[in-house]
Phi, psi and omega in degrees: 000131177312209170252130208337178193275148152252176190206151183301325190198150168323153176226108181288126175323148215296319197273342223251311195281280187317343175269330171311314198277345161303314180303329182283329111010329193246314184293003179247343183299158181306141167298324156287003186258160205300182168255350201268135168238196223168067187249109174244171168163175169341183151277143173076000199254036164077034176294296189305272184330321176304308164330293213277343182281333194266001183279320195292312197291318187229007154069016192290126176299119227235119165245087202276131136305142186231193202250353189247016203262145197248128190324333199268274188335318165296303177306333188265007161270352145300285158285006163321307202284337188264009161112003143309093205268336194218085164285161163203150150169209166292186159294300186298344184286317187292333186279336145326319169277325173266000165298329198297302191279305177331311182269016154301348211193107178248332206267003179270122163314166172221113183263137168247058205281177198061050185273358157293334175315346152242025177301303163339318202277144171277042164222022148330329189300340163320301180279004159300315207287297175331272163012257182316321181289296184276342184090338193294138200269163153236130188225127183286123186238119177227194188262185198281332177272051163286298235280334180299327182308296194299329189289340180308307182263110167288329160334306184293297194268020157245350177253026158306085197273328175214143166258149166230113136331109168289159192235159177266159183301113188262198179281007197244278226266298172298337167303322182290326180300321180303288200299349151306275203287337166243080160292125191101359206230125152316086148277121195265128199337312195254002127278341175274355182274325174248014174270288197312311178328291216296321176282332211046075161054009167304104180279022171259341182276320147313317153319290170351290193272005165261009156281322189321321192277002174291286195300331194255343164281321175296333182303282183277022187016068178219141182266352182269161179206105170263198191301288201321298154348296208270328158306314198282310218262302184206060163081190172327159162254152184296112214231156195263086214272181190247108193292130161285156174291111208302125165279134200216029151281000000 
């Protein structure tokens, strides 16, 4: 691999720019077509970073999920996000205040990201409601059995107007990352050839290992790094281990 790319301004990554161009897609849709999106994939392949670069960008209200979060939790964290500093009421009060503020501002998104930790739950339906009620778009981001998750609610899952995949990180998308994260530094073809093997194209595991390529130019205060070099400076590269397959039936 030459020497990274440089560059003027971030140069966003395949997933960071397709979830952008969803959004603006779902804040541009016809007013009769549904509100509900869908960005799903893997663990580690940039969904969360793609969210908060398309939250910053399009000013989109940002949310996380948790394996514990509950229809009450979720809404007042939700109005948190929308400028509600002290939510209270019922369930039905809260949802009723982010329908308010959702239809103050309808062209501001609403991101839901881990949203599988509720796909499963029925009040996933919530966030159909949020939708529909305000015109506002929402868009739900998980791991890959969301979209299987969804099918359970039809409600839901016919007011999908897009899925989008996330894709794993290729050699174009590693170059950009290198050129973030080692600036100044040669990563030489048959190590970046073999961190990309070795990760299957996981960018948070690639991250991992161009710190390493930090760390092994500084060891060995050499700004070029080949396999052997990075192997040498600090072991193995952090490789992508082999996962039984998630069931999502």
């Amino acid at each position: 691999m030459t020497e990274p790319l440089k560059v003027n301004r971030p140069a966003p990554l395949k997933n960071v720019a397709a979830f952008s161009t969803l959004l603006a897609k779902m804040v541009d849709r016809h007013p009769d077509d549904p509100g509900l999106a869908v960005f799903s994939g893997p663990s580690g392949w940039g969904k969360t970073k793609s969210g908060i670069y398309g939250a910053n960008k399009y000013r989109a209200a940002y949310v996380e999920c948790g394996q514990f979060t509950s229809a009450r939790s979720l809404l007042m964290q939700i109005l948190i996000e929308l400028g509600e500093t002290r939510p209270r009421g019922s369930i039905e009060d809260l949802k009723t205040d982010a329908i308010m503020l959702m239809v103050a501002d309808p062209r501001r998104p609403l991101i839901i990201d881990e949203a599988h930790f509720i796909a499963k739950k029925r009040f996933v339906d919530l966030l159909r409601e949020l939708s529909d009620k305000s015109g506002a778009a929402v868009v739900l981001i998980g791991e890959e059995m969301l979209p299987k998750y969804l099918e359970e609610f039809e409600r839901v899952h016919n007011r999908v107007l897009e899925w989008l995949a996330a894709v794993p990180c290729d050699a174009e998308d590693f170059a950009l990352l290198a050129a973030t994260r080692c600036s100044g530094i040669e990563i030489a073809n048959d190590l970046a050839a073999a961190i990309l093997d070795k990760t299957k194209g996981n960018t948070r595991r690639i991250a991992v290992n161009l710190t390493k390529v930090v760390e092994a130019s500084q060891i060995l205060g050499a700004r070029q790094i080949d396999l052997a070099a990075f192997t040498g400076a600090v072991g193995a590269i952090f490789s992508t281990p082999k996962f039984t397959p998630r069931k999502v039936a």
